[in-house]
Structures are given as structure tokens and as C-alpha cells.
Backbone as CSV, one residue per row, in Angstrom:
resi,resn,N_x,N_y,N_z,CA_x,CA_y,CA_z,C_x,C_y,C_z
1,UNK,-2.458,-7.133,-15.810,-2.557,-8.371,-15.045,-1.984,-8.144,-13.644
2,UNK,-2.557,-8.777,-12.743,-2.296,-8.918,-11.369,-1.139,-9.161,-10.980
3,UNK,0.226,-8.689,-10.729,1.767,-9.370,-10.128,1.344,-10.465,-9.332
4,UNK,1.563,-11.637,-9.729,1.700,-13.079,-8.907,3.166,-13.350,-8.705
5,UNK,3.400,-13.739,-7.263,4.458,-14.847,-6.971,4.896,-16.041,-8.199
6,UNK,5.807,-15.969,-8.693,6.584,-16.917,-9.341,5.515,-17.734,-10.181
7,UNK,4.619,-17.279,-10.806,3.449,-18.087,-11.730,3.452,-19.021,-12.719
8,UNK,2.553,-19.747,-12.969,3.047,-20.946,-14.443,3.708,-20.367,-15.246
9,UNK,4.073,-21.204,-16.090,4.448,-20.589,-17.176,3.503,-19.859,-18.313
10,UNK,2.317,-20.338,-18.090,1.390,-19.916,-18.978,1.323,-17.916,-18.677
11,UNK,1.272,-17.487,-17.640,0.893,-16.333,-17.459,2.507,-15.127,-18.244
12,UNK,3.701,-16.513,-18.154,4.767,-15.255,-19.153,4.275,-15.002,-20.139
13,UNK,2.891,-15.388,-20.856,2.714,-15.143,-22.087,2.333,-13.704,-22.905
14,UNK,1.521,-13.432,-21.307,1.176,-11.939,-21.371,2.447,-10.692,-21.645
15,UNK,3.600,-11.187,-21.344,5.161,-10.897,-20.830,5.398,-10.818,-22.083
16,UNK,5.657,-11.900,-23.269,6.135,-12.276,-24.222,5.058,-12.018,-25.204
17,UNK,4.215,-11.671,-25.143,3.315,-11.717,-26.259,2.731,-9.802,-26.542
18,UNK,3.385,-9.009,-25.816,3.018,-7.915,-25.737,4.135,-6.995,-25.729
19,UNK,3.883,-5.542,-26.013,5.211,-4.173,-25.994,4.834,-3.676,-24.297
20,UNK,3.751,-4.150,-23.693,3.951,-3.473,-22.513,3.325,-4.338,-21.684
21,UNK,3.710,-4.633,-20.321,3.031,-5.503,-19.611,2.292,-4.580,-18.343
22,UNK,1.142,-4.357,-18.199,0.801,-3.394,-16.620,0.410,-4.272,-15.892
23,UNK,1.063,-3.911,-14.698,1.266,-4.420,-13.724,-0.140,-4.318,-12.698
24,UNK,-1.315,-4.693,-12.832,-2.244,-3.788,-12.105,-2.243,-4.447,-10.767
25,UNK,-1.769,-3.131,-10.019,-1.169,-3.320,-8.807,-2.327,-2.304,-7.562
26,UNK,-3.760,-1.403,-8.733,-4.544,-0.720,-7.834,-5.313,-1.314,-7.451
27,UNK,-5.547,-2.488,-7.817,-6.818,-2.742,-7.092,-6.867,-3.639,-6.136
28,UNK,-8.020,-4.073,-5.059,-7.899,-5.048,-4.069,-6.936,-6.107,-4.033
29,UNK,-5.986,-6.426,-3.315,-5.526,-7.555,-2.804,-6.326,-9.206,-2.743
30,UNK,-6.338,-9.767,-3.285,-7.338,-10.907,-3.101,-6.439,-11.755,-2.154
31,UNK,-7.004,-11.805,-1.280,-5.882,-12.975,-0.392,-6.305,-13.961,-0.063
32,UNK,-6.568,-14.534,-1.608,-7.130,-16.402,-1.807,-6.939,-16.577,-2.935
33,UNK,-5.673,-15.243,-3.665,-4.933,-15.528,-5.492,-3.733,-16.124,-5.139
34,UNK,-2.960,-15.537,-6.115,-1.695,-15.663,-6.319,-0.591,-15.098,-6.580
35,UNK,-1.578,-13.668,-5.951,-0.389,-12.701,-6.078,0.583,-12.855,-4.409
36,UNK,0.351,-13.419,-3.527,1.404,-13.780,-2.713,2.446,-15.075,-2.163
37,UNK,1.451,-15.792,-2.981,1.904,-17.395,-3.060,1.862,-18.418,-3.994
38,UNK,2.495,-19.394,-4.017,2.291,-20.565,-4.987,2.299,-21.835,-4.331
39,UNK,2.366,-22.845,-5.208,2.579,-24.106,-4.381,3.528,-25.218,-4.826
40,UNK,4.339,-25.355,-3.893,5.305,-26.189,-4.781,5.077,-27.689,-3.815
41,UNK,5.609,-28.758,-4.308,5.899,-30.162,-3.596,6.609,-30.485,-2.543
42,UNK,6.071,-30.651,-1.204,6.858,-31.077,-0.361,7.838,-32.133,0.046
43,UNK,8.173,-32.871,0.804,9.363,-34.044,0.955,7.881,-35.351,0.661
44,UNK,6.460,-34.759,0.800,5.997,-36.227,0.226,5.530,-35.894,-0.890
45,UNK,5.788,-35.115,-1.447,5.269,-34.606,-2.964,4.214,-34.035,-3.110
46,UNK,3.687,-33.902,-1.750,2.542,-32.611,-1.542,2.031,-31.353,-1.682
47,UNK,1.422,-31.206,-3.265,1.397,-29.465,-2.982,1.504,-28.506,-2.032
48,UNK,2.092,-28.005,-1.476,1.783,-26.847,-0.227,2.246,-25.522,-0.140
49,UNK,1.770,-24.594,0.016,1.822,-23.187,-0.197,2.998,-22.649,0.475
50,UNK,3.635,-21.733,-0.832,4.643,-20.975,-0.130,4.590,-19.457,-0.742
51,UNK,4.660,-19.014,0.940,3.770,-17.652,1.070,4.501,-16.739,1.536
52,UNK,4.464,-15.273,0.714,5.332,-14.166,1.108,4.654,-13.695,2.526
53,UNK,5.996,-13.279,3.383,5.140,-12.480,4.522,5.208,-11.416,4.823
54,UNK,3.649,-11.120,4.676,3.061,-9.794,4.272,2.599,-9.931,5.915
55,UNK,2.608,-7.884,5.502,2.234,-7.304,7.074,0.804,-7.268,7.073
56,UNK,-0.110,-7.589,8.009,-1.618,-7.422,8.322,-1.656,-6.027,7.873
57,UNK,-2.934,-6.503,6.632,-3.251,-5.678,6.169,-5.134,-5.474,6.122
58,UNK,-6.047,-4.185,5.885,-6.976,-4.142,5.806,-7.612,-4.939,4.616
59,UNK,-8.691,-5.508,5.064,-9.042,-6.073,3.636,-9.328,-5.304,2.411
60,UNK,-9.946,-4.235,2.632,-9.915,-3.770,1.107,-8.427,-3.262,0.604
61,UNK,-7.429,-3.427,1.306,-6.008,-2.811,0.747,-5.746,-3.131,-0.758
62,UNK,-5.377,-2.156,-1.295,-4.820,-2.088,-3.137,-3.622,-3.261,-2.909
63,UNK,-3.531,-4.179,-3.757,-1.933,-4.300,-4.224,-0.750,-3.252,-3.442
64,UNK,-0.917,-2.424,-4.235,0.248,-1.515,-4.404,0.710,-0.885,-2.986
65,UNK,-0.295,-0.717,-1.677,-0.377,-0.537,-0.607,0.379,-1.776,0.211
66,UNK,0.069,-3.083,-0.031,1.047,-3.954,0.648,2.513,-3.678,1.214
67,UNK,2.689,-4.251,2.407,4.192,-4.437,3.211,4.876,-5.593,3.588
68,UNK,5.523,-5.722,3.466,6.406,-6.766,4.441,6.193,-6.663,5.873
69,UNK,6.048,-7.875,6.566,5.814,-7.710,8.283,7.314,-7.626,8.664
70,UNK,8.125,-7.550,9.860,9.223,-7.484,10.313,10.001,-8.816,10.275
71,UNK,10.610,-9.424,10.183,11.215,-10.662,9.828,11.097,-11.401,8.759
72,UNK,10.895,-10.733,7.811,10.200,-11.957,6.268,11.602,-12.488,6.127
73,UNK,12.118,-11.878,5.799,13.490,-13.144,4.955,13.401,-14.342,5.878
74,UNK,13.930,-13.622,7.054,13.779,-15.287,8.152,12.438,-16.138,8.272
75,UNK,11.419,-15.732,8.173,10.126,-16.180,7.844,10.450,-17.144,6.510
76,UNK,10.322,-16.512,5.749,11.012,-16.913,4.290,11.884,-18.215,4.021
77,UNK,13.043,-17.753,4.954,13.961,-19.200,4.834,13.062,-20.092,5.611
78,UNK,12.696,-20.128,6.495,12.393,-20.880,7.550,11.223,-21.902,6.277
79,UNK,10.156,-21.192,5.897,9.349,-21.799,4.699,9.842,-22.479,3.466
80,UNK,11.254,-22.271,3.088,11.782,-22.620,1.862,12.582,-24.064,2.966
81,UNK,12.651,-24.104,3.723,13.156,-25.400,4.213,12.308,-26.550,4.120
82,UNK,11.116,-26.109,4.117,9.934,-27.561,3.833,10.087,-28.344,2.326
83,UNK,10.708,-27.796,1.509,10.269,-27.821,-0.210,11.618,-28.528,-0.359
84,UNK,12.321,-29.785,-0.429,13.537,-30.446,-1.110,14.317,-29.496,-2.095
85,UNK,12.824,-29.186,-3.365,13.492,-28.744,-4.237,14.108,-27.127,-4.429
86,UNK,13.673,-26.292,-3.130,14.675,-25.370,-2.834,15.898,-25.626,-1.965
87,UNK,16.549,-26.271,-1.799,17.692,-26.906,-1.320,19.216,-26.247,-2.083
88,UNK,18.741,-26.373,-3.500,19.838,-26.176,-4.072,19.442,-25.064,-5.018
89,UNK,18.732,-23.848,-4.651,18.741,-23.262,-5.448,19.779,-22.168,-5.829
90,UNK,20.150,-21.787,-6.997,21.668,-20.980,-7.333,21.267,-19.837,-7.011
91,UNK,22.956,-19.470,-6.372,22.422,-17.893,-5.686,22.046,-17.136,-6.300
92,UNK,22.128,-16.295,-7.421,21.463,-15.300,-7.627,19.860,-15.458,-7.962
93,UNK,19.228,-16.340,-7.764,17.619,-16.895,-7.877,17.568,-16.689,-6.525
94,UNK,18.479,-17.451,-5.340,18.360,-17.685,-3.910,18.271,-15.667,-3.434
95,UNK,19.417,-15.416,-3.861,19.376,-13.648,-3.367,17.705,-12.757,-3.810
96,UNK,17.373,-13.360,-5.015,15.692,-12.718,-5.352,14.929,-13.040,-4.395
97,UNK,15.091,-14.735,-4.415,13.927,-15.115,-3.571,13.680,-14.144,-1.799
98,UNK,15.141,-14.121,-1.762,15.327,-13.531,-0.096,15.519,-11.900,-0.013
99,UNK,15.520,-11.520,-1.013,15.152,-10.171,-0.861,14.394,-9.306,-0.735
100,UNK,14.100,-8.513,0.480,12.682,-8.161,0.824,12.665,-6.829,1.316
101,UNK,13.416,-6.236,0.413,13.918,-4.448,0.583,12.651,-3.889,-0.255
102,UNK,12.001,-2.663,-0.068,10.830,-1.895,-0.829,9.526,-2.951,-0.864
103,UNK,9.031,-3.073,-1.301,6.941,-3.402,-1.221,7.107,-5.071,-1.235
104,UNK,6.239,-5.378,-1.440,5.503,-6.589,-1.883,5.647,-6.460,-3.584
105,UNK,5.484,-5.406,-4.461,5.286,-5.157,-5.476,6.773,-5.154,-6.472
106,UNK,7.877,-4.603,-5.245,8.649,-4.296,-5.695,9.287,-5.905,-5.866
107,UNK,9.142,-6.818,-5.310,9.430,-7.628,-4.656,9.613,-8.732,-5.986
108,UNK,7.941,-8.829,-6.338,7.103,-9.199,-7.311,7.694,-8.882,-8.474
109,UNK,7.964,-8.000,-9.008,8.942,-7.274,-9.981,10.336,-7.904,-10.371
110,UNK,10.768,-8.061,-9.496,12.191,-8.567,-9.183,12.009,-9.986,-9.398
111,UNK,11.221,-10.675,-8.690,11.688,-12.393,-9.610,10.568,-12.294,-10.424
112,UNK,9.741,-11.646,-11.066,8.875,-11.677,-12.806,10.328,-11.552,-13.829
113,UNK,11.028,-10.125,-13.105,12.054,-9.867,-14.195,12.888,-10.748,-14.047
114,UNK,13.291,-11.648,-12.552,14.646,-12.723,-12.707,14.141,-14.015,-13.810
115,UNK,13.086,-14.245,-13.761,12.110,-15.189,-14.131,12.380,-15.247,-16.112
116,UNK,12.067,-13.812,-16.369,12.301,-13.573,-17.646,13.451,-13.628,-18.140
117,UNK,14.356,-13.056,-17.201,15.744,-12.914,-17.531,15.841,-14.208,-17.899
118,UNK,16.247,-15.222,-16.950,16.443,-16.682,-16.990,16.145,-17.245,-18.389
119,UNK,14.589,-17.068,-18.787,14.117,-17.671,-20.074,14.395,-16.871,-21.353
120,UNK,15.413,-15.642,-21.140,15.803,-14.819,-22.200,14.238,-14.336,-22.934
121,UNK,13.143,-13.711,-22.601,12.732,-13.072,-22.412,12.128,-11.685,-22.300
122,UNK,11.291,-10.707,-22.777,11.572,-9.431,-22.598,10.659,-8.972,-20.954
123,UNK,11.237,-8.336,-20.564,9.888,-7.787,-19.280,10.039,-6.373,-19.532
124,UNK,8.849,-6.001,-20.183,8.464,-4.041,-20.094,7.785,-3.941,-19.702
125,UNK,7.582,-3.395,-18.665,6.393,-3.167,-17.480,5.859,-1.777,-17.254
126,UNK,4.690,-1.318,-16.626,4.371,-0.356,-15.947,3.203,-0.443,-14.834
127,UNK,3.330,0.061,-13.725,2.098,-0.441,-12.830,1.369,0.602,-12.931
128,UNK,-0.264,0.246,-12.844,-1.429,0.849,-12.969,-1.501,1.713,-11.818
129,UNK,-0.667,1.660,-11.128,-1.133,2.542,-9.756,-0.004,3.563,-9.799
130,UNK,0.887,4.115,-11.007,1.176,5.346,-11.245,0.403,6.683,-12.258
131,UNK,-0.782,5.552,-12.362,-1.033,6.073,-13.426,-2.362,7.492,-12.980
132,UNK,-2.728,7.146,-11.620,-3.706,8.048,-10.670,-5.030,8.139,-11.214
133,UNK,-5.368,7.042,-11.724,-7.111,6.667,-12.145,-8.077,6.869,-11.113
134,UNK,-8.955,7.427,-11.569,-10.124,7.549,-10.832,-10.532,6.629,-9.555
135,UNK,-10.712,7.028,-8.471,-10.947,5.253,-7.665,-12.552,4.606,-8.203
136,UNK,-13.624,5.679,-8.810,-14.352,4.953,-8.845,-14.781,4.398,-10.338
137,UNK,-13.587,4.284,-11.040,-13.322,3.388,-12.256,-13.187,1.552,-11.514
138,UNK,-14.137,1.160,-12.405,-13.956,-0.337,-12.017,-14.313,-0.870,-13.270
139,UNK,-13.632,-2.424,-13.153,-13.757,-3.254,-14.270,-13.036,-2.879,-15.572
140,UNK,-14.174,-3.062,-16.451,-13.355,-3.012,-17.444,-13.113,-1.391,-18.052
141,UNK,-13.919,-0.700,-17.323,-13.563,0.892,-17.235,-12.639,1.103,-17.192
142,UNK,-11.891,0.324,-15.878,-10.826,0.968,-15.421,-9.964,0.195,-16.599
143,UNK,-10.058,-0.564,-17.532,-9.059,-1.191,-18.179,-8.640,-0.781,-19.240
144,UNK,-10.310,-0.230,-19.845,-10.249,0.762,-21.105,-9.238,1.830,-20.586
145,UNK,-9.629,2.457,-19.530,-8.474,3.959,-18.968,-7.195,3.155,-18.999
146,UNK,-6.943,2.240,-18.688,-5.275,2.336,-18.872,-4.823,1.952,-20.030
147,UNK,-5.522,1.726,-20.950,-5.342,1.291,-22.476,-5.222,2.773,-23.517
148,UNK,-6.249,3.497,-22.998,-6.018,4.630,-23.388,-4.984,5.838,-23.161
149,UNK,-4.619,5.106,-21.936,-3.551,6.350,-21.145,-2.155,6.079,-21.967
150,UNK,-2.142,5.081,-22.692,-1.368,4.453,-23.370,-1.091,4.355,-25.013
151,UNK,-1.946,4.893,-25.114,-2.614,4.831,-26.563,-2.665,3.338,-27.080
152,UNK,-2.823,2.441,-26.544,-3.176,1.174,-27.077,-3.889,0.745,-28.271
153,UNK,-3.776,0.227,-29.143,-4.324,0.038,-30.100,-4.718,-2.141,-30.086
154,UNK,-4.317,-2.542,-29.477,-4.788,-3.897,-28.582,-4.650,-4.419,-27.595
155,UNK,-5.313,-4.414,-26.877,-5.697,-5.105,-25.563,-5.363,-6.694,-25.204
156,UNK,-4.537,-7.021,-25.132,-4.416,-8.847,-24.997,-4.343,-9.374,-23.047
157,UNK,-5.507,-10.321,-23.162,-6.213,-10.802,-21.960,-5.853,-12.331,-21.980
158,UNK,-5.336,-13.016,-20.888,-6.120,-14.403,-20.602,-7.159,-14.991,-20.687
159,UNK,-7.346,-16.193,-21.442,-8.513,-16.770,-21.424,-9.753,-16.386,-20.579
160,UNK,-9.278,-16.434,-19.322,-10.387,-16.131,-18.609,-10.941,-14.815,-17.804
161,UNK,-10.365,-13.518,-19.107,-11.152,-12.697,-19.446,-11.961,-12.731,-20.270
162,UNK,-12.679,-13.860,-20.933,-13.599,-13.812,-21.606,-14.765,-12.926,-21.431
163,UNK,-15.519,-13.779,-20.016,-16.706,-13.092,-19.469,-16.879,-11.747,-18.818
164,UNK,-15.634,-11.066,-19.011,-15.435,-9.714,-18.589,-15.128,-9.112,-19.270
165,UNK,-14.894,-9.030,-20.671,-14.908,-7.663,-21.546,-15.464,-7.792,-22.407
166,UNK,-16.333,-6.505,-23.274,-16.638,-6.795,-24.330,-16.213,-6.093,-25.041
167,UNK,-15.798,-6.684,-26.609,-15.354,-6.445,-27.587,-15.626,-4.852,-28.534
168,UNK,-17.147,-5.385,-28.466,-17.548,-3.957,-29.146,-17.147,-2.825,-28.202
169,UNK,-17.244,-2.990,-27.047,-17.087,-1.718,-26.202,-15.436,-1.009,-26.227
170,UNK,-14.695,-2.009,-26.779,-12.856,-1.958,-26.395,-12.954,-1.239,-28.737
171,UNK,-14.207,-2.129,-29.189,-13.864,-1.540,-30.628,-14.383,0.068,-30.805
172,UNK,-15.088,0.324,-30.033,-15.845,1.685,-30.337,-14.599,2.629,-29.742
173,UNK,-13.755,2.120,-28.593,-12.267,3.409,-28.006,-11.093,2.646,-29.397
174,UNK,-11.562,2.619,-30.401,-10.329,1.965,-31.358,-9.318,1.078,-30.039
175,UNK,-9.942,0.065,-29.615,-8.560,-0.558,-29.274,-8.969,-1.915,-29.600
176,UNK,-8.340,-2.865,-30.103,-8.750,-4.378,-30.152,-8.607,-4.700,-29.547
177,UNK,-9.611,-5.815,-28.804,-9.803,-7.168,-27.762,-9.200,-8.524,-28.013
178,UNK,-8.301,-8.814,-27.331,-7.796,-10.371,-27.923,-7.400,-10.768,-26.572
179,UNK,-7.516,-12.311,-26.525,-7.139,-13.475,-25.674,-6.346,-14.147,-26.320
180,UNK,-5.522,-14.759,-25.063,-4.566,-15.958,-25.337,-5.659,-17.295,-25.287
181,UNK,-5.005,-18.156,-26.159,-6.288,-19.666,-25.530,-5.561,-20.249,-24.545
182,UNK,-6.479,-21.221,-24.065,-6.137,-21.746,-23.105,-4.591,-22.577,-22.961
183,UNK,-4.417,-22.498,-21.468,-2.743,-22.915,-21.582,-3.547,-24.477,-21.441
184,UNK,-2.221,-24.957,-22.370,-2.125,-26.841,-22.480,-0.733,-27.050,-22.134
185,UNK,-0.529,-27.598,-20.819,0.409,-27.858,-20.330,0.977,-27.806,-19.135
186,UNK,1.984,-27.237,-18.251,2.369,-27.519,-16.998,1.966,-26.269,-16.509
187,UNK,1.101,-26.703,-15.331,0.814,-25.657,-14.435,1.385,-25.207,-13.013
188,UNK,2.671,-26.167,-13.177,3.805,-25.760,-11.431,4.318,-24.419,-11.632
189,UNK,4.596,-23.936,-10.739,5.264,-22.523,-10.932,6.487,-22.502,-11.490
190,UNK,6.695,-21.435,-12.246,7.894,-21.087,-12.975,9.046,-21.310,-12.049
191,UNK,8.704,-21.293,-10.558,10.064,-21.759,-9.892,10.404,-23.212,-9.945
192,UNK,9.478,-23.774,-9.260,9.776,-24.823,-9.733,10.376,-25.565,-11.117
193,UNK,9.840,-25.229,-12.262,10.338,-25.515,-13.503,11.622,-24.950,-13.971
194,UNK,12.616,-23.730,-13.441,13.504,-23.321,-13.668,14.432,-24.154,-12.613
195,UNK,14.045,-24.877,-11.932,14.786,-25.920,-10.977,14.809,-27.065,-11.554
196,UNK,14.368,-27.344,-12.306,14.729,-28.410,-12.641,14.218,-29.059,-14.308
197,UNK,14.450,-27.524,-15.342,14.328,-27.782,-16.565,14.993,-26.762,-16.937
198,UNK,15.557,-26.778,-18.140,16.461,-26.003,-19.151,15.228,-24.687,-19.097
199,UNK,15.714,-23.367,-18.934,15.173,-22.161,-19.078,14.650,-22.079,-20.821
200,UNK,15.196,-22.907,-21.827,15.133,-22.642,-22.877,14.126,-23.360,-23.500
201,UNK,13.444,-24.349,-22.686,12.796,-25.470,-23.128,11.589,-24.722,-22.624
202,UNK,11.519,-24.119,-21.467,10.345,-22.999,-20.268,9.510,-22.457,-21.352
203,UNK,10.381,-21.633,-21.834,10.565,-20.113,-23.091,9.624,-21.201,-23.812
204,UNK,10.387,-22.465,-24.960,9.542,-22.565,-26.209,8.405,-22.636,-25.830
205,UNK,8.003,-23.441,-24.317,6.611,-23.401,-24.201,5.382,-22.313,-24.411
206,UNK,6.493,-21.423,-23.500,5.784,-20.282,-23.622,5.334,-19.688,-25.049
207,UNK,6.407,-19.503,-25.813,6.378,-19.077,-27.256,5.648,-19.440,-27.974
208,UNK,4.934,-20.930,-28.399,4.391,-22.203,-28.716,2.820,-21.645,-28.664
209,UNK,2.942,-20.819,-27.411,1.520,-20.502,-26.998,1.149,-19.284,-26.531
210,UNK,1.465,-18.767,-27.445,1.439,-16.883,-27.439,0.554,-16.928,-28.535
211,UNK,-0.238,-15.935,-28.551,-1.061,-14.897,-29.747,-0.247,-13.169,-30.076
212,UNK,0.336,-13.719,-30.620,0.537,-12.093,-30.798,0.077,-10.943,-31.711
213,UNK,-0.518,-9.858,-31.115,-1.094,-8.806,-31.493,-0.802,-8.936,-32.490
């Protein structure tokens, strides 16, 4: 799965519902996801985007290629001043949020794992872009290869990998195909909800609505 900025809660599931989480960090940057931003409520309760700042980058840039431009933290604070409900956030959440030493990725890493930590949690990770795959593996090629590089024996996807893998093809490399169903429930970002709900209440949700292998 794609490293997103501080994501629902629905996406820890992949986190919690698995022995390894990959980080797929090779491929294009989409910069209209969520791997650099989310949206939290403003002073009129207005969704509005709050966005890491990333250095101009080429459009086809990987994930894993991303930078920080020169001033992000101050960029950063300056953006977390619009949102009430970062006002009071406790420092060691406040020190993640503002820390902007190594990638975009590395970055990403650091509040997934503060994120987990918080909800007691496991985070085992590995990113796809150590793994030196072919560049002209795509799709679900490239997904089978990192399943295999792994020896995987199941594959677990978000719902809305449905229309992108098929089953028989993941059963013929012995690995099983499985999805989570759809999330029923709160879709604000995990920051938001660790601001202002019990980390433990986050978790059952999450738990509630796991498939596990």
C-alpha cells in the first residue's frame, strides 16, 4: 500500500491485519492522493487540506524519490495554525508532526509508526523500493514480485483492489487473494481522531474490521 499522510482509520487495517506491511513507495507519486495530505476542519468546520512540503518534483517521480523543499517545518507550522484542533497537540505527536529530517517517506514512516504506537498496535514494514524490481513490472506484476520476494502465502488488499487483481492469477504463484470489506465508519484522519478520542476506542474500530489471513 501507498504511505499516506496520517490516514483513516480504516487503512490501519492493512497494519493490523497482516505479518508485513510494504510500503510501496516505487511507484509514481500521484499528486491528487493522499500520500502527502489530508484534510482536517478548519475554525468554520471546513474540510481543508493539510499538506506536506514537498520539493518540485517531476511528474513521473517514484514515491521513494520525493524531498522536502527548504523551509517545511516553518511551512508546516505556519499550516497547522489554520486547524483549532492542532492547537493543543501533545508534544511528542507535535515533534512527529514537525519533523522533517530524511525523505518524505521517511517522514511518512514516522507518524504511521507514531500512529500505531498510540493505538498499541503492531507496524512491520518494508518498502518496495529496496527491493530493486524490474522498472518495467507494473500492476499487479509488480505485486505478485513483491509477494514472492517474500514468500507470501496471502496477499491482503483494500476493497478497492477488487478490479485490479485476479485471483486465479495470485492462485496459480500459490499465494491467496483476500480483501478487507468495506470500511463502515469514520473517515477523518487518524490525526484528527487521536485528538480527540481515546487511542483505544481508534484500535477497536480498527480490529472490529480486519479480515485476517
Amino acid at each position: 500500500m501507498q504511505p499516506y499522510f496520517m490516514p483513516y482509520a480504516g487503512y490501519f487495517r492493512l497494519l493490523a491485519a497482516t505479518d508485513l506491511f510494504v510500503v510501496y513507495d516505487c511507484v509514481q507519486f500521484p499528486r491528487r492522493g493522499w500520500v502527502h495530505r489530508n484534510k482536517l476542519p478548519d475554525a468554520q468546520g471546513r474540510p481543508q487540506w493539510l499538506t506536506l512540503p514537498l520539493a518540485p518534483a517531476d511528474v513521473d517521480t517514484a514515491i521513494c524519490d520525493l524531498q522536502f523543499r527548504d523551509g517545511a517545518r516553518d511551512d508546516f507550522e505556519r499550516q497547522m495554525r489554520r486547524f483549532p484542533s492542532l492547537a493543543t497537540v501533545p508534544t511528542e505527536l507535535r515533534e512527529r508532526l514537525l519533523d522533517f529530517s530524511g525523505t518524505p517517506v521517511d517522514y511518512l514512516e514516522r507518524t504511521l509508526a507514531h500512529a500505531c504506537a498510540s493505538m498499541g498496535m503492531p507496524f512491520n514494514t518494508v518498502r518496495s523500493s529496496t527491493l530493486g524490481l524490474p522498472g518495467a513490472l507494473r500492476g499487479q506484476d509488480r505485486i505478485l514480485a513483491i509477494a514472492k520476494a517474500f514468500k507470501a502465502t496471502r496477499y491482503l488488499n483494500a476493497s478497492g483492489g477488487t478490479a485490479l487483481y485476479n485471483a486465479a492469477d495470485f492462485s496459480s504463484q500459490g499465494i491467496e487473494l483476500q480483501f478487507l470489506p468495506e470500511w463502515q465508519g469514520d473517515f477523518s484522519s487518524v490525526l484528527e481522531r487521536l485528538l480527540r478520542e481515546p487511542p483505544g476506542r481508534i484500535a477497536d474500530d480498527i480490529r472490529r474490521q480486519c479480515t485476517r489471513p
